[in-house]
Backbone as CSV, one residue per row, in Angstrom:
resi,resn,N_x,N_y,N_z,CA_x,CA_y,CA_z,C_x,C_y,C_z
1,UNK,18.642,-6.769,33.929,17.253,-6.437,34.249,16.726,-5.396,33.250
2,UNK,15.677,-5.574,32.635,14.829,-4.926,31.496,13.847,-3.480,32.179
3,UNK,14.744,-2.349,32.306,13.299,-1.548,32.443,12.303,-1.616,31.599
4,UNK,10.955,-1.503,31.836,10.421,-1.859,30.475,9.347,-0.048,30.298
5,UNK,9.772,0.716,31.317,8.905,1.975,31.543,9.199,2.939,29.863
6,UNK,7.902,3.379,29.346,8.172,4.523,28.335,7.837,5.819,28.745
7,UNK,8.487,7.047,28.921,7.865,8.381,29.669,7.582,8.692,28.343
8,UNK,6.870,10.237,29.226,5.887,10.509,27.779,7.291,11.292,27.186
9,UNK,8.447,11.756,27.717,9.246,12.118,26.916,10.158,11.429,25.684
10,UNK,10.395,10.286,26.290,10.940,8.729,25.314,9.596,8.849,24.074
11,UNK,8.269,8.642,24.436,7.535,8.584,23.560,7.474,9.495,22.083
12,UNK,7.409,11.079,22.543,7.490,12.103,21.914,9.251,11.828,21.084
13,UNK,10.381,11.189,21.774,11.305,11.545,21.258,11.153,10.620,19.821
14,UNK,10.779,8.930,20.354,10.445,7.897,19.569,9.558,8.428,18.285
15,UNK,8.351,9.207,18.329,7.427,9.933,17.401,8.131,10.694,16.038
16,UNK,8.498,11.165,16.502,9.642,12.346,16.085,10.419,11.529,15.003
17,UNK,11.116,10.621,15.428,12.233,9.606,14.555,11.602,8.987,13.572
18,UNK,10.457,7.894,14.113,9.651,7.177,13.190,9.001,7.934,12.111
19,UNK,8.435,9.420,12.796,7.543,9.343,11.360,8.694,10.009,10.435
20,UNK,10.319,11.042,10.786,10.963,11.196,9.519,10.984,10.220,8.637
21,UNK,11.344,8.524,9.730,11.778,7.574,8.927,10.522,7.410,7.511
22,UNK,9.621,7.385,8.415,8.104,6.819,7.051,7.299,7.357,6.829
23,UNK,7.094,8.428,7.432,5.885,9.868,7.278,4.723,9.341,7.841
24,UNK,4.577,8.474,8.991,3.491,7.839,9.689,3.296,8.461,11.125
25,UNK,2.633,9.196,11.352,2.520,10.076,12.967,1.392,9.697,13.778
26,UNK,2.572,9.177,14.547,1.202,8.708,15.720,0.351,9.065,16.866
27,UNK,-0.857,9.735,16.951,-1.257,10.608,17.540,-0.773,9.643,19.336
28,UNK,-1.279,10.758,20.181,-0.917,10.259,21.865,-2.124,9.546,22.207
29,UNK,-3.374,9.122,21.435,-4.166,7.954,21.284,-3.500,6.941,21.149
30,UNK,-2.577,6.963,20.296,-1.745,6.105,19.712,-1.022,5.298,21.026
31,UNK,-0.483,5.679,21.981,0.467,5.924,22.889,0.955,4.422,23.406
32,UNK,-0.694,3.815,24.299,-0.690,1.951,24.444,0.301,1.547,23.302
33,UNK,-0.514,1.230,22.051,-0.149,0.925,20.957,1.456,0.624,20.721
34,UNK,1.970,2.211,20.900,3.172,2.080,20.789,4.014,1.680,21.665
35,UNK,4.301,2.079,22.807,4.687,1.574,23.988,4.994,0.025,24.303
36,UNK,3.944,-0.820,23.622,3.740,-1.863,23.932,4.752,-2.872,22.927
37,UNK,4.627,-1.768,21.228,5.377,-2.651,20.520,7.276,-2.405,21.076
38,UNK,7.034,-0.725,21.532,8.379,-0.806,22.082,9.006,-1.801,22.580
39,UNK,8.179,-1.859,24.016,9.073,-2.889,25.181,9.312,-4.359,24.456
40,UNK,8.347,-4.750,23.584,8.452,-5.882,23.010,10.030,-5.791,22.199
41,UNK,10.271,-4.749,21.178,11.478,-4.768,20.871,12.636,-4.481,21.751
42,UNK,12.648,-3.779,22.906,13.243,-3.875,24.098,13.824,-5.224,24.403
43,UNK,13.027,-5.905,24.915,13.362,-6.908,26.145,13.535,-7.871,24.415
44,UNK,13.223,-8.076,23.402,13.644,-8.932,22.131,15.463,-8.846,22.312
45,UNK,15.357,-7.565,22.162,16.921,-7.053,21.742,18.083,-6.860,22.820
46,UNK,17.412,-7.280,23.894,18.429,-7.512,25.580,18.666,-5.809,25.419
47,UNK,17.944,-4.366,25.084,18.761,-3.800,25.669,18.733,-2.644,26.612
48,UNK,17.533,-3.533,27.826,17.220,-3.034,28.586,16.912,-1.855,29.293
49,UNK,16.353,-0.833,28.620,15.914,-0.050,28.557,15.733,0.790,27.200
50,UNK,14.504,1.822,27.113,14.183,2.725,25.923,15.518,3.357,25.434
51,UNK,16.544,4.175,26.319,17.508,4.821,26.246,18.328,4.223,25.057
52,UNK,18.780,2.891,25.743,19.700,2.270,24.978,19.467,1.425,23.632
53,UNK,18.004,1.053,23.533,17.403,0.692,22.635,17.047,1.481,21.463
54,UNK,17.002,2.918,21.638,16.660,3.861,20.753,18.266,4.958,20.222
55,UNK,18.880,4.897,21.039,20.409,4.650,20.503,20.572,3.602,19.191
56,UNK,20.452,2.382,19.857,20.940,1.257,18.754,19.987,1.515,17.357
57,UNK,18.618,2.226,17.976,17.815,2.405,16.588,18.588,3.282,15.646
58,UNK,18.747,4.073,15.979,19.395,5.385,15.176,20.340,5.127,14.701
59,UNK,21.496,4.760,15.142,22.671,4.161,14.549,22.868,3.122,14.340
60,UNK,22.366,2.064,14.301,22.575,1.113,13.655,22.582,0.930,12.098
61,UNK,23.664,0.493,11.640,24.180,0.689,9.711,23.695,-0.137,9.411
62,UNK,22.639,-1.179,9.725,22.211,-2.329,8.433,21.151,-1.900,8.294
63,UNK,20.628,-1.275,9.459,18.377,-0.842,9.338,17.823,-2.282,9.526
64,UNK,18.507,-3.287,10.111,17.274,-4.239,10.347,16.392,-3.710,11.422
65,UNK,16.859,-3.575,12.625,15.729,-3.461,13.598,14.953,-2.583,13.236
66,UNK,15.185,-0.982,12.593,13.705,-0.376,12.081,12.807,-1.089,11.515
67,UNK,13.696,-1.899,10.712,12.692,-2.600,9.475,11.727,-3.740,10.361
68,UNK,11.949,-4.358,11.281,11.490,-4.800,12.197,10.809,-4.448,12.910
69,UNK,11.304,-3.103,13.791,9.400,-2.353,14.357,8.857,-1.812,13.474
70,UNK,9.166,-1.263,12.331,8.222,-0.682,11.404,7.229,-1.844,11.000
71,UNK,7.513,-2.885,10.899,7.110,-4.116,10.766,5.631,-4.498,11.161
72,UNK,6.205,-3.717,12.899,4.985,-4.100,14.425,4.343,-2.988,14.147
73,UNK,4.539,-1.996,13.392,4.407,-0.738,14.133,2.949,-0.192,12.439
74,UNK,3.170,-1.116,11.739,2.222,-0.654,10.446,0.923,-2.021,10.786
75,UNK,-0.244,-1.390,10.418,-1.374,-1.746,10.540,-1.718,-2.414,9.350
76,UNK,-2.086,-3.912,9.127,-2.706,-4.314,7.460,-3.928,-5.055,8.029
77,UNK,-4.996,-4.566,7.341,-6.165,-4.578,7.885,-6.971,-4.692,6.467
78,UNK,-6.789,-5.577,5.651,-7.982,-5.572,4.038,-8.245,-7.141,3.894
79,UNK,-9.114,-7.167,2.262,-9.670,-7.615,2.500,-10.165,-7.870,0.373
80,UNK,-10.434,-9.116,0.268,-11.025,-8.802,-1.476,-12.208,-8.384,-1.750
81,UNK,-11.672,-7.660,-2.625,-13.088,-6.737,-2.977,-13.659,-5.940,-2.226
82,UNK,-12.534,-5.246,-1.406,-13.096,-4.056,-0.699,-13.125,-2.669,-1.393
83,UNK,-14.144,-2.142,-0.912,-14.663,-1.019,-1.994,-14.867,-1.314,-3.341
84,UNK,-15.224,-2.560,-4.103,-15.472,-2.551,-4.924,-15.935,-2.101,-6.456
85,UNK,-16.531,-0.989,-5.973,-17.216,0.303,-6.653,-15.892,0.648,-7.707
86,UNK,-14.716,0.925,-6.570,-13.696,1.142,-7.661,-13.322,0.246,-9.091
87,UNK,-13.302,-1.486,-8.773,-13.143,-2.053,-9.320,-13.937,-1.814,-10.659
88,UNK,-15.040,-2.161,-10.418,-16.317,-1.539,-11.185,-15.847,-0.235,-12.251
89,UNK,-15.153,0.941,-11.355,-15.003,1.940,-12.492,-13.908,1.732,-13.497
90,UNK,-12.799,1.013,-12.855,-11.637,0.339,-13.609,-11.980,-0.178,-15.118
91,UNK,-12.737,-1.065,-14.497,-13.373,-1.817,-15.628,-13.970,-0.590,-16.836
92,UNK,-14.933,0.119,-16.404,-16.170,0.441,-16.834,-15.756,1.819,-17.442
93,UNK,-14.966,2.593,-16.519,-14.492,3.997,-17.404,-13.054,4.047,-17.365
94,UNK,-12.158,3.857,-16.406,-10.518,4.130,-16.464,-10.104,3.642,-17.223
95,UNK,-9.851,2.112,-17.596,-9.117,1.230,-18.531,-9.469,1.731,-20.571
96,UNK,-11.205,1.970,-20.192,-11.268,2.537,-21.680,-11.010,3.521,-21.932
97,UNK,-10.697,4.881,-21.241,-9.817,6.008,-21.246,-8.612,5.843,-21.131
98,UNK,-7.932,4.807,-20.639,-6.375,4.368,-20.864,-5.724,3.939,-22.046
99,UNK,-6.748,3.223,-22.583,-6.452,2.550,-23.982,-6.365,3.352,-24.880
100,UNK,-7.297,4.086,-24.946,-8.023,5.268,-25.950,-6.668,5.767,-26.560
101,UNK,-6.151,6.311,-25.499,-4.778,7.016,-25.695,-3.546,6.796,-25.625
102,UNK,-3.411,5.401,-26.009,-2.032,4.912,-25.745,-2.176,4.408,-27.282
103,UNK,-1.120,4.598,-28.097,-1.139,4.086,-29.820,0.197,3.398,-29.814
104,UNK,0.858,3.585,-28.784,2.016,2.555,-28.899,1.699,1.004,-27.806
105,UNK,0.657,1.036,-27.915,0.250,-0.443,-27.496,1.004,-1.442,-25.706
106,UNK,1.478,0.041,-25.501,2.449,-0.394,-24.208,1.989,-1.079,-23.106
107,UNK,2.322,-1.753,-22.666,1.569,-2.594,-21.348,0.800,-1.488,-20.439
108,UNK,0.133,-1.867,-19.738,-0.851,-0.674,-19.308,-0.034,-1.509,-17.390
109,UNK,0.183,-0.530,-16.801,0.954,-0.988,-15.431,-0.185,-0.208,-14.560
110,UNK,-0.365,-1.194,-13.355,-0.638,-0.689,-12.456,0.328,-0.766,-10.990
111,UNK,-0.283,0.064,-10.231,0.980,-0.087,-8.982,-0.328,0.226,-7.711
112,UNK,-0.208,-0.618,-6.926,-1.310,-1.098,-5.845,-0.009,-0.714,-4.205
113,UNK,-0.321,0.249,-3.385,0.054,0.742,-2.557,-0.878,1.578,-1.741
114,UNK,-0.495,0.560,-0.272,0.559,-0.013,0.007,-0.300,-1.409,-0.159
115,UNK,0.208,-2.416,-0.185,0.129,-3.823,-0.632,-0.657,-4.130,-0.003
116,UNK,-0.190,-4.351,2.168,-0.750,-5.132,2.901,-0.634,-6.641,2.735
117,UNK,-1.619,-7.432,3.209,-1.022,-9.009,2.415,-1.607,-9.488,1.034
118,UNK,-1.757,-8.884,-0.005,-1.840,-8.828,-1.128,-3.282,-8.332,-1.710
119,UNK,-4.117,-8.471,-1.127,-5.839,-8.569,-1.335,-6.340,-7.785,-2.524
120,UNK,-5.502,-6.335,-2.664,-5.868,-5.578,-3.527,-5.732,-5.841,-4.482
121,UNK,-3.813,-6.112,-4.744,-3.238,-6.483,-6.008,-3.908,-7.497,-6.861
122,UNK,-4.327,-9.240,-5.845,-5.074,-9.983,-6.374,-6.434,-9.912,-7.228
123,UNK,-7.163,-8.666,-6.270,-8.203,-8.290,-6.200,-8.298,-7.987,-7.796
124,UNK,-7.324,-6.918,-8.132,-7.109,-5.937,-9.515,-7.467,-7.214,-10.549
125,UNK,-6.323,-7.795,-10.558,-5.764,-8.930,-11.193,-6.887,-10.019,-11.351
126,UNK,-7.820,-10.111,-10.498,-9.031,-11.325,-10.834,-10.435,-10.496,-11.246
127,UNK,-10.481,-9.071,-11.380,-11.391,-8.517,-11.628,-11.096,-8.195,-13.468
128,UNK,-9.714,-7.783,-13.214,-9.626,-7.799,-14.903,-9.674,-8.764,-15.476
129,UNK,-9.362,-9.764,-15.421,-9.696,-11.519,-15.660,-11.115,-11.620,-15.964
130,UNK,-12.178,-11.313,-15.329,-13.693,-11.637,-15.307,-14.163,-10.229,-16.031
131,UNK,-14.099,-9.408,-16.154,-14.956,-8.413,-16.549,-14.380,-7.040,-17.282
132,UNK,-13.065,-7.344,-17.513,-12.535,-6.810,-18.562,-12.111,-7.483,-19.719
133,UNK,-13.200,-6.873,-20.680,-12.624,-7.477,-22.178,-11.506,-7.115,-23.005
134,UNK,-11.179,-5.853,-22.356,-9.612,-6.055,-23.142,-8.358,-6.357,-22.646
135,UNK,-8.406,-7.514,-21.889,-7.695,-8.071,-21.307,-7.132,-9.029,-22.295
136,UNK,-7.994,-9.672,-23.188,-7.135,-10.122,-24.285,-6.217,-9.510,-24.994
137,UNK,-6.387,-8.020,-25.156,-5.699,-7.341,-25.926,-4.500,-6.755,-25.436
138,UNK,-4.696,-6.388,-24.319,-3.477,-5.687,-23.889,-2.917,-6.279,-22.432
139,UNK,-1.219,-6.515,-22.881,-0.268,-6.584,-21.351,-1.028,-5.508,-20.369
140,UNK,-1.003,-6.138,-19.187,-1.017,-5.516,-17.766,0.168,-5.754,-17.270
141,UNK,0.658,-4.831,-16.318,1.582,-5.251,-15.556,1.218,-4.714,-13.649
142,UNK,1.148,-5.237,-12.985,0.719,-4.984,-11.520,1.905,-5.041,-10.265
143,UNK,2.380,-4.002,-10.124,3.157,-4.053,-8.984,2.633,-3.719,-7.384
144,UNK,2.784,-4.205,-6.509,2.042,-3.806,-5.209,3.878,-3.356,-4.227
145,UNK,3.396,-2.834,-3.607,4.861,-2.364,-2.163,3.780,-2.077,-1.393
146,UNK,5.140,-2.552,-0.374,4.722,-1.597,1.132,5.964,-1.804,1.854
147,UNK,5.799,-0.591,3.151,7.253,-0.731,3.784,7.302,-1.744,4.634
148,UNK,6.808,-2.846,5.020,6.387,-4.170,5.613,6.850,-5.441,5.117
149,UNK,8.350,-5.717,4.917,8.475,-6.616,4.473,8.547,-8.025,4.828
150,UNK,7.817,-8.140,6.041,6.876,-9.425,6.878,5.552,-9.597,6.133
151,UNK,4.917,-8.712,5.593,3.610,-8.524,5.251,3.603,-8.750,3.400
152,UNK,4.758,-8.208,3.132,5.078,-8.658,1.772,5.335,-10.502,1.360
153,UNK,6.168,-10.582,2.412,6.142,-12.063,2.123,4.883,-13.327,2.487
154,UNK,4.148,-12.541,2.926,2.654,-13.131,3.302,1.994,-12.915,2.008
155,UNK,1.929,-11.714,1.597,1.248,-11.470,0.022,1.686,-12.521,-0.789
156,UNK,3.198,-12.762,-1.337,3.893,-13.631,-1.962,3.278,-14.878,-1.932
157,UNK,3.125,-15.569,-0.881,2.571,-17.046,-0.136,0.643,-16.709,-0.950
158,UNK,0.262,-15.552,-0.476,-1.290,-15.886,-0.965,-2.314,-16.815,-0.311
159,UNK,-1.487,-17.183,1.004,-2.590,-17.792,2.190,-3.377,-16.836,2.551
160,UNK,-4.861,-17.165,2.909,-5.799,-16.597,3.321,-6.456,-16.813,4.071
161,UNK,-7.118,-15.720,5.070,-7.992,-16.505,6.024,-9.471,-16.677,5.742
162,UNK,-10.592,-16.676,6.246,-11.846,-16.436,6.335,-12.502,-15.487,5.722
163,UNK,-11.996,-14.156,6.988,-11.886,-12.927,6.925,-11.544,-12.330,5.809
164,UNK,-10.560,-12.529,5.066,-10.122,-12.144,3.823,-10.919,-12.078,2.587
165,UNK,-11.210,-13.356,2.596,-12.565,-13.996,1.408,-13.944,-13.714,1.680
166,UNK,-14.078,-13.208,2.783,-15.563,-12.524,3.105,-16.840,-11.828,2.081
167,UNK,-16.142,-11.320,1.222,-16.838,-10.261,0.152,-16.637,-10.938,-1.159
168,UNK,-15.383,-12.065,-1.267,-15.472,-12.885,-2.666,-16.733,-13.610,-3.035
169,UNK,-17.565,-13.487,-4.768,-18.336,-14.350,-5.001,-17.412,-15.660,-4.725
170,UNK,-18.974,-16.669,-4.142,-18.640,-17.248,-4.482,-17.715,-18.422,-5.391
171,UNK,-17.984,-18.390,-6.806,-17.810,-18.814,-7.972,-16.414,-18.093,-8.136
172,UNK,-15.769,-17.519,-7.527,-14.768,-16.622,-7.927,-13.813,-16.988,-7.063
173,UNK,-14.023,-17.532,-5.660,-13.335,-18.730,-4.385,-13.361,-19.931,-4.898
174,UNK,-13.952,-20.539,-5.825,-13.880,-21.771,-6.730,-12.751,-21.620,-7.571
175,UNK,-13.331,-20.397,-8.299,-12.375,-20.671,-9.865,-10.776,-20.142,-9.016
176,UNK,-10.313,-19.577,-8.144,-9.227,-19.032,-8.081,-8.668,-19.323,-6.821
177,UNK,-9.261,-20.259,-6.066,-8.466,-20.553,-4.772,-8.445,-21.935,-4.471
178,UNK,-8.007,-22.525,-3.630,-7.965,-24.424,-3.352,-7.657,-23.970,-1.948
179,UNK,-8.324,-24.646,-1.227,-8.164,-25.244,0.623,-7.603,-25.757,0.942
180,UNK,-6.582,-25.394,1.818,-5.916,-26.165,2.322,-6.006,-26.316,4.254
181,UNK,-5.106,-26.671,4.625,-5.197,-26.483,6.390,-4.638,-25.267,6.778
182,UNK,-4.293,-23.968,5.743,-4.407,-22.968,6.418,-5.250,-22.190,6.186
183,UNK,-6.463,-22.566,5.168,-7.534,-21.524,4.869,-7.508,-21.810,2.952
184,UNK,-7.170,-20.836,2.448,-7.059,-20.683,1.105,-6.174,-20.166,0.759
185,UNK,-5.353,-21.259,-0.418,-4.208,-20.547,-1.112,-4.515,-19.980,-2.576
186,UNK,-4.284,-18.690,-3.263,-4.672,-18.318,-4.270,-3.785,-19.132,-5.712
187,UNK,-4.430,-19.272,-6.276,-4.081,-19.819,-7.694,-2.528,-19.196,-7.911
188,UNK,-1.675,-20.151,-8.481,-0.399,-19.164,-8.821,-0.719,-18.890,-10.119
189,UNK,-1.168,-19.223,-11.097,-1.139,-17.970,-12.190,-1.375,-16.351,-11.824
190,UNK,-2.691,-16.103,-10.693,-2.293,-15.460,-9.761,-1.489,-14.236,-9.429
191,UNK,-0.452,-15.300,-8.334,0.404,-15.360,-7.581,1.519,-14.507,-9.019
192,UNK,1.683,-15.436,-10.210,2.885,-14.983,-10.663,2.432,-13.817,-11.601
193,UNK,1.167,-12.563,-11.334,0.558,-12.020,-12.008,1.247,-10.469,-11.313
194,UNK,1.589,-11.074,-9.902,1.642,-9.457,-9.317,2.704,-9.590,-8.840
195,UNK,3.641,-8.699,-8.929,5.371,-8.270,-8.857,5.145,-7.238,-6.870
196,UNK,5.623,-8.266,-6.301,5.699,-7.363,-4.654,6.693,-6.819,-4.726
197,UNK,7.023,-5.743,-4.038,8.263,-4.734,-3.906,8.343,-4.089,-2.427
198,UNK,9.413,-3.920,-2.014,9.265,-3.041,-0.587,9.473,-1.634,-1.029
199,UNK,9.236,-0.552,-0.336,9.315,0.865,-1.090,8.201,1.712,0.811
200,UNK,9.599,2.580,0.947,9.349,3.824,1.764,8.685,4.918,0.797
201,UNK,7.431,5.161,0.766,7.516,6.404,0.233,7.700,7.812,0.416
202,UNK,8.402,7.696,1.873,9.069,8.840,2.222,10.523,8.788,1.914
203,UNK,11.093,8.006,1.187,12.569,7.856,0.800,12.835,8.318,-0.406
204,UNK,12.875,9.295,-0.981,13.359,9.343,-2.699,14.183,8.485,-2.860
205,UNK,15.160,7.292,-2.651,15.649,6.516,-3.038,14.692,5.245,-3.605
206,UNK,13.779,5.182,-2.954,12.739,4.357,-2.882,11.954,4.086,-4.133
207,UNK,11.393,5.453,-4.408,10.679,6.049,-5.573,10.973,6.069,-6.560
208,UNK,12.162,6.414,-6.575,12.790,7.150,-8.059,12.312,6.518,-9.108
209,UNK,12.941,4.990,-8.971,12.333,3.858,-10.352,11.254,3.804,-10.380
210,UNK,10.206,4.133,-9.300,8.961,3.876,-9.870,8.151,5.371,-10.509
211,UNK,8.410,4.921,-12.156,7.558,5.835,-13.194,6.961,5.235,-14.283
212,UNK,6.177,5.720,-14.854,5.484,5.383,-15.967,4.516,4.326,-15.610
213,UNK,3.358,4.898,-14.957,2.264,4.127,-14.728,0.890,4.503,-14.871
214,UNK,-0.055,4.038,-15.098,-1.323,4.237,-15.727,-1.883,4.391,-15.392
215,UNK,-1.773,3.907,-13.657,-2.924,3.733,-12.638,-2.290,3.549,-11.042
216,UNK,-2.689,4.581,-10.315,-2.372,4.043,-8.542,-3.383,3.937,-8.414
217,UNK,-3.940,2.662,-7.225,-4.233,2.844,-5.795,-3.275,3.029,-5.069
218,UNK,-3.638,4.042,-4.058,-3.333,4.259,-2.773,-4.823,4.531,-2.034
219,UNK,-5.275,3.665,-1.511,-6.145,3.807,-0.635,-5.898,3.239,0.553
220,UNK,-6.297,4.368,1.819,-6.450,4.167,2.992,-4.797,4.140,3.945
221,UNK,-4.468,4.886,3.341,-2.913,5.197,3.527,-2.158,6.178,3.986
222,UNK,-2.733,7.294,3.332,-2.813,8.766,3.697,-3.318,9.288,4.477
223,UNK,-4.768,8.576,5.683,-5.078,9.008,6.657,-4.117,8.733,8.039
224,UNK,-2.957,7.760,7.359,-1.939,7.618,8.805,-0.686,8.699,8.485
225,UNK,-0.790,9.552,7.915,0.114,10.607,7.551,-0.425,11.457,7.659
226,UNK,0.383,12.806,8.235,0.119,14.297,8.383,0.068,15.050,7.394
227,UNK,0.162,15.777,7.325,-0.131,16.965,6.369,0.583,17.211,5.255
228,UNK,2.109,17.098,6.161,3.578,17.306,4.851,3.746,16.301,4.246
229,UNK,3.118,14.888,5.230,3.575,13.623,4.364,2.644,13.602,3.133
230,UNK,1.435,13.749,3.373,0.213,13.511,2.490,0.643,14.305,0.913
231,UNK,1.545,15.586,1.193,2.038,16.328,-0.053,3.102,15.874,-0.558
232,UNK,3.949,15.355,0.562,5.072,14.232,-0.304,4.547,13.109,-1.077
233,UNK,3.716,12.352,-0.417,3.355,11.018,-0.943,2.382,11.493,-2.449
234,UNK,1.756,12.922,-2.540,1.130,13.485,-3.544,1.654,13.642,-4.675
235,UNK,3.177,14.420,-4.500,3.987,14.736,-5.959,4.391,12.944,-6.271
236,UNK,5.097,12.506,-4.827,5.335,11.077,-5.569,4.271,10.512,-6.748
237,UNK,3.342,10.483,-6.350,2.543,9.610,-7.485,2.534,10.203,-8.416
238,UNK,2.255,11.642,-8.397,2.436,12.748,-9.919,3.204,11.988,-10.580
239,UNK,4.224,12.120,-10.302,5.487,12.271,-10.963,5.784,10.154,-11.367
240,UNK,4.965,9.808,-10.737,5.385,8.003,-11.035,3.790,8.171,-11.986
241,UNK,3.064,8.744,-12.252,2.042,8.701,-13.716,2.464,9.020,-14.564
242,UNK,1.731,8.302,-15.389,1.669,8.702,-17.125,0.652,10.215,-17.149
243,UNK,1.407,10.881,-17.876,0.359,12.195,-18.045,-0.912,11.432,-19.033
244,UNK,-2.288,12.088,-18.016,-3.172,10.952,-18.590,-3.791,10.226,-17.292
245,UNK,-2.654,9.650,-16.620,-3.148,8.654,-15.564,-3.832,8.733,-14.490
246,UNK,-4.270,8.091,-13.537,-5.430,7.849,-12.745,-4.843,7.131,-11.314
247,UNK,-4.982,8.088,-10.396,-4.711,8.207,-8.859,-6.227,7.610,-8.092
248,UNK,-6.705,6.564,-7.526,-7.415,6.200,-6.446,-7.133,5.873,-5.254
249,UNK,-7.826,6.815,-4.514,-7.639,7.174,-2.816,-8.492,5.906,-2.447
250,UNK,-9.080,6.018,-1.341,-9.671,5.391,0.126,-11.423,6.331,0.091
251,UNK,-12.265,5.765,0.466,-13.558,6.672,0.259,-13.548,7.966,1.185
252,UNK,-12.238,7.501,2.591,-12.398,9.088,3.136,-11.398,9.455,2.935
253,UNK,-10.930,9.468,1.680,-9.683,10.987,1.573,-9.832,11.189,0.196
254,UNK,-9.494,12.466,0.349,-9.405,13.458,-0.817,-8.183,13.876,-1.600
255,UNK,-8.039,13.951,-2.484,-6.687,14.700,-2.888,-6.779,16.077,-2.962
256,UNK,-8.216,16.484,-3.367,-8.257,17.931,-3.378,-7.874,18.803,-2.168
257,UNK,-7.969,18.285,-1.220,-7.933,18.973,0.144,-6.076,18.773,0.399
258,UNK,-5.291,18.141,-0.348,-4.178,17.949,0.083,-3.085,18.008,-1.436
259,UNK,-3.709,18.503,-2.596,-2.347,19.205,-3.657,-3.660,19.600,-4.706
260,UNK,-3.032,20.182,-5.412,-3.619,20.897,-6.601,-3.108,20.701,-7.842
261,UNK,-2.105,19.517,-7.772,-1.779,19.075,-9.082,-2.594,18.355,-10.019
262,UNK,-3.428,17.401,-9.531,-4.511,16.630,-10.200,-6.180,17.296,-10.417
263,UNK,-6.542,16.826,-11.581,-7.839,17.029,-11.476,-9.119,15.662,-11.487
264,UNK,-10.010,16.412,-10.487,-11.024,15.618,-10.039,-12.056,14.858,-11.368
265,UNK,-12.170,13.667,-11.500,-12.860,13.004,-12.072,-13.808,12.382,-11.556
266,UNK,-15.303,12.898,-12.167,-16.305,12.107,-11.396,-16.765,11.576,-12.334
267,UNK,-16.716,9.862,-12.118,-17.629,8.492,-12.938,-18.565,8.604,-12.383
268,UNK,-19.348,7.333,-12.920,-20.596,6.536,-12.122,-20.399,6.383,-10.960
269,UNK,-19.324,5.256,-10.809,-19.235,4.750,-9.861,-17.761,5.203,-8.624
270,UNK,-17.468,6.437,-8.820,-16.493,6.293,-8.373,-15.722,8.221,-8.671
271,UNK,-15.123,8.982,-7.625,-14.194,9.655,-8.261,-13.083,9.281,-7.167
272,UNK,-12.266,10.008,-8.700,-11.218,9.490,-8.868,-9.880,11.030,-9.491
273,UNK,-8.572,10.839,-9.098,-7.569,11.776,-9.452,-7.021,11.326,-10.491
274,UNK,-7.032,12.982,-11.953,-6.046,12.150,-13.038,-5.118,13.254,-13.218
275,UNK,-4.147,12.506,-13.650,-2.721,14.219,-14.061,-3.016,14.329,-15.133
276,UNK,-2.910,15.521,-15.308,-3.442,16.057,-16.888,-2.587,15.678,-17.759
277,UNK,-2.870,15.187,-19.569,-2.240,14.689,-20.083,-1.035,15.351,-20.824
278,UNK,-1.483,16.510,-20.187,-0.129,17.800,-20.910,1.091,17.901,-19.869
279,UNK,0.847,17.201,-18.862,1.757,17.242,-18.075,2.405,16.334,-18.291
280,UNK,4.468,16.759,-17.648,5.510,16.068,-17.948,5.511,15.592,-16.470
């Protein structure tokens, strides 16, 4: 028989664990939410009650089942061509300040985090296609992660719904997608344009390899993290840029309000965080 009850003490203990695991804190708004994905992994895993279920979390040596509610437990909610504006500055001021200063002709990398089911990465990738001209000239390279590796393999696939394509021109759902009976599958040239990865960025194991890059998004990511995470996930990107390079948030977050390593860049269309180029 499955208790399926969460006290608010199980809850608080559950809080506590998850966000060391991923730096994601879930306010007691949160509470339904969680509770609900609990019992679901509960009564999944026969092991009838929170007690014994959150035992097996902790110690268990392979990490599937975290990787599994972390799974339930992360929100992907985008969309192409959301916030666009950014795209726009990519094009229009970042990429020609990237070039400017690179004389060894090196692929110019971007890294799109957290992924979600791909929208952004694609997004990058079909905007430089149409409206960047030096796309002839220079390698890109585009990596996307997230700690969701249910959600990663949805990116991979490049099925789409409705919802997704909402904000695509037209002419741009022509040239880069075909219909099928699940909605729209994206072009694999595409598909084989953007490199998915799983990656905790609360894990320094996670991180480490990822350096030397030209350009983050992270938007809309940092408002599900607290305070300490927001300064972890901060040096991370430092330290994975090219001195030179270019950090984009979410329209409501700031970096200024959360490290003092970067300085504020205001475009046209867009500001934006860069590490100074004197920095190692």
């Amino acid at each position: 028989m499955t208790d399926k009850s969460i006290s608010q003490e199980d809850f608080y203990k559950f809080r506590e664990f998850f966000y060391r695991k991923t730096g994601i804190q879930f306010e007691d708004s949160k509470r339904y939410f969680v509770d609900k994905r609990l019992i679901e992994r509960i009564v999944a895993t026969e092991s009838g009650n929170f007690r014994n279920y959150f035992v097996m979390l902790r110690f268990e040596t392979s990490g599937e089942e975290l990787q599994t509610l972390t799974n339930l437990m992360t929100v992907n909610e985008t969309y192409f061509f959301r916030e666009e504006y950014q795209f726009q500055c990519l094009v229009a001021s970042i990429l020609p300040e990237i070039t400017a200063q690179k004389k060894d002709y090196s692929p110019i990398r971007i890294w799109s985090m957290p992924s979600s089911s791909g929208e952004e990465a694609y997004s990058i990738a079909m905007y430089l296609l149409e409206y960047w001209p030096g796309i002839n000239q220079w390698d890109v390279e585009i990596i996307s992660s997230d700690i969701d590796t249910k959600i990663l393999a949805q990116a991979r696939l490049g099925n789409y719904g409705t919802r997704s394509i909402q904000k695509l021109p037209s002419h741009l759902l022509k040239k880069y997608f075909k219909c099928n009976r699940d909605g729209y599958q994206i072009c694999d040239d595409l598909r084989q344009a953007v490199e998915f990865t799983r990656v905790n960025l609360m894990k320094p194991a996670d991180v480490r390899a990822y350096r030397g890059f030209d350009i983050i998004f992270c938007r809309n990511l940092l408002i599900y993290f607290d305070d300490l995470s927001r300064r972890a996930a901060a040096d991370t990107f430092f330290d994975a840029l090219n001195p030179g390079g270019f950090l984009l948030l979410g329209h409501s977050e700031s970096m200024s309000r959360i490290s003092s390593l970067y300085q504020v860049r205001k475009f046209t269309d867009s500001v934006v965080y860069q590490k100074s180029k004197e920095a190692q």
